[in-house]
Structures are given as C-alpha cells and as structure tokens.
TISERO-984251 format. One record per residue (C-alpha): x, y negated, z; residue in three letters. Coordinates in steps of 0.25 Angstrom, whole numbers, plus 2048, in hexadecimal, padded with zeros to 3 digits. Each point is the difference from the previous one (the first is absolute). Layout:
! residues N
XYZALA ...
! end
This chain:
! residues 184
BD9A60B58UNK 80480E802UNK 80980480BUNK 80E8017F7UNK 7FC7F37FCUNK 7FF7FB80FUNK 80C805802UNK 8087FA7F7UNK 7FA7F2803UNK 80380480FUNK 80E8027FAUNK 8027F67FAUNK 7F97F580AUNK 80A80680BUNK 80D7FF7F6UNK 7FC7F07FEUNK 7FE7FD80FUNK 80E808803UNK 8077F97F4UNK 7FA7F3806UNK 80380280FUNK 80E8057FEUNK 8037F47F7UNK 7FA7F6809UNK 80580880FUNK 80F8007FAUNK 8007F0800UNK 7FB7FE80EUNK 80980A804UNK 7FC80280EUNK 7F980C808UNK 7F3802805UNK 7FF7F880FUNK 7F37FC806UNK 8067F2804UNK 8027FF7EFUNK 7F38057FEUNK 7FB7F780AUNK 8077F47FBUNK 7FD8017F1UNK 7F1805803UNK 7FD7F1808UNK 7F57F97FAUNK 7FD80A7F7UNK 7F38077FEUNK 80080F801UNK 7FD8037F1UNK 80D7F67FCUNK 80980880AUNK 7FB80D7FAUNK 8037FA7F3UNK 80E7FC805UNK 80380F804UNK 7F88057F3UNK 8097F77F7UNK 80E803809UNK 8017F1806UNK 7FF80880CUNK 80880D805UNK 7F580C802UNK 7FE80580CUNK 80980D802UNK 7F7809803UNK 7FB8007F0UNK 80F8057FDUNK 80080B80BUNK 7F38067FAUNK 8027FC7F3UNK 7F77F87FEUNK 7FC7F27F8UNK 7F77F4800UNK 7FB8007F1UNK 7F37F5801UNK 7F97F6809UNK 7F67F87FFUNK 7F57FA807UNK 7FC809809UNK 80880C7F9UNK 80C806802UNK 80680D7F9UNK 80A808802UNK 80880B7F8UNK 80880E805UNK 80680D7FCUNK 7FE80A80CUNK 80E806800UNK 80580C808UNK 8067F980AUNK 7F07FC802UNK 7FD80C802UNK 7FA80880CUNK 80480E804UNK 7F58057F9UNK 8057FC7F4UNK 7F67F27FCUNK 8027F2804UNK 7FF7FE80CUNK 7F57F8806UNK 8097F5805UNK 8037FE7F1UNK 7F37FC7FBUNK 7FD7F980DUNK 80A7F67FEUNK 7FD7FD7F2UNK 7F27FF804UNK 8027F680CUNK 8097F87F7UNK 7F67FE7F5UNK 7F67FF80DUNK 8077F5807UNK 8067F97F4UNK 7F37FD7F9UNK 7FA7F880CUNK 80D7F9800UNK 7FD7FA7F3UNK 7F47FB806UNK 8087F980BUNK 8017F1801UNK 80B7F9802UNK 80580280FUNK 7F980C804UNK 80380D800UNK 7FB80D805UNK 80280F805UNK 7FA80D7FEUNK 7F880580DUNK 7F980C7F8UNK 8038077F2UNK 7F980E7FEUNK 8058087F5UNK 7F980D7F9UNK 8088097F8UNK 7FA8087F8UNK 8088057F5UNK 80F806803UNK 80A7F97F7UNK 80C8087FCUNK 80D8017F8UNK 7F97FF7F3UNK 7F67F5803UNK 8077F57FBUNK 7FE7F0804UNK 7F37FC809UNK 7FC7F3801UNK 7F97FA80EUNK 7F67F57FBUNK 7FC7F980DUNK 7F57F57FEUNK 7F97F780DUNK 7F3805804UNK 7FE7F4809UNK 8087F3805UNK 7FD7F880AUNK 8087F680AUNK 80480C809UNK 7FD80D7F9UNK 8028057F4UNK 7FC80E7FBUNK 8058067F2UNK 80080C7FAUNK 8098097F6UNK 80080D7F6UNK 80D8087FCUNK 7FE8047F4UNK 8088087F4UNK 8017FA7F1UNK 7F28087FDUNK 7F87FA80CUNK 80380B806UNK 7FC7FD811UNK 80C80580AUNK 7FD7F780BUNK 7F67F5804UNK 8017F580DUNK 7FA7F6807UNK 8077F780AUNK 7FC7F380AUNK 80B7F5802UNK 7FF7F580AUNK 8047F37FAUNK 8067F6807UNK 80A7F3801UNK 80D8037FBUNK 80A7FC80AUNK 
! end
C-alpha cells in the first residue's frame, strides 16, 4: 500500500472511531473522573477497558484532547494512537516539541500493556525512553504511535512503540517498563 493510501485509510479509520465515540459519549453524558473510570473499569480485563475507551463507552482521558490526539486500535498487546502536530505543538525552534511525541509514545506504551492486564490489576510507568530522530513540522501531517508488549509478567511489563508517518516513515521510537500491581 502506498503512502496516500495509508493515509486515507488512516482517515478514514480515525473519522469512524470519532463518529463512534461522539455518538456513544453523548448518551452517557458525563466527564472524564478517575472514580467513573474506576467504577465502570471493575472486573474488567485491560483489553475490554481499552475497548470501552476505543469504542466511547468510556470518556478518554483529557490529556488525548489537549494534544490532539486519538485512540484509534487495540488489541492484544497492541495499542495505536493517531495525531496531527499542530503549532501550538510546537517548540521555539519551530518543530514539535519533544514533549509531543513523548506523550503519544508513553500512551501507546502504557496502553498496550494494559490490554494485557487481568481483571483487577493495574500498573504504572517507572521507565519509558524516547528517541527522536526525525523533526516533525507543519507540513508533516498525522503520525501514528503503535505501541506493542515486549514482555508481561505478574509484576513488570516492558513494551515498545514507533511514531511513524502514512509512508513508514520513522519520527520517534521507545521502550518503557511498568510495574503491575493489584488495583486498589
């Protein structure tokens, strides 16, 4: 598949989950709270609260709409996220600003182990390392994060993640190690 390809089914994926998650927020009609998350996440696995959010059973987060930023896939083990850089992502330089792609890289990071999580447990980063190495800019359009587990055990989890452009195109790559633990 070539890269205006990609990028229309990137389109036309994020449309759908939008569609779907606008429809779906505006009958529970309530904001995002960690007791509501915690609440509606009870004897849930991971990959059916990620699911939940992926579908807009369940608010997102906030920080996804101050970055601009969206779940778009889950799986087992999987977890991908789609953004724009915008310029009020920018940097005094000009290009994102590492925070950006940290962010969306620590989200696909922490999200994909949390599909792996049982019911019960849950977990917290203690290490994510992020290499940029490509500046994305004004013209660069929408980068995924596609965060898949390296490794889960009982009480740590490590995972990995690429940002890449509709060409395959690398911006940024990461690791990161979460401890797992009861929820309370």
């Amino acid at each position: 598949m070539n890269a205006i390809d990609t990028l229309q089914q990137w389109n036309q994926q994020l449309e759908a989950v939008v569609q779907r998650q606008a429809m779906n927020l505006a009958q529970h009609n309530e904001t995002y709270s960690p007791e509501v998350m915690a609440q509606k996440s009870a004897g849930k696995s991971g990959l059916e609260v990620m699911t939940l959010l992926l579908e807009g059973h369940l608010q997102p987060p906030r920080i996804s709409k101050t970055l601009d930023f969206y779940l778009v896939e889950v799986g087992d083990g999987l977890a991908i996220f789609q953004g724009t850089p915008d310029i009020k992502h920018f940097n005094p330089l000009g290009t994102v600003h590492g925070g950006w792609y940290a962010t969306l890289l620590d989200s696909a990071l922490g999200c994909c182990i949390h599909t792996k999580l049982p019911p019960g447990k849950a977990y917290t980063t203690s290490q994510i390392n992020v290499n940029i190495v490509r500046a994305a800019h004004a013209k660069t359009g929408p980068l995924r994060a596609i965060g898949t587990v390296i490794h889960m055990g009982r009480q740590v989890a490590t995972s990995e993640a690429k940002l890449v452009d509709p060409e395959g195109k690398l911006y940024a790559h990461a690791t990161s190690t979460c401890f797992v633990f009861d929820a309370r």
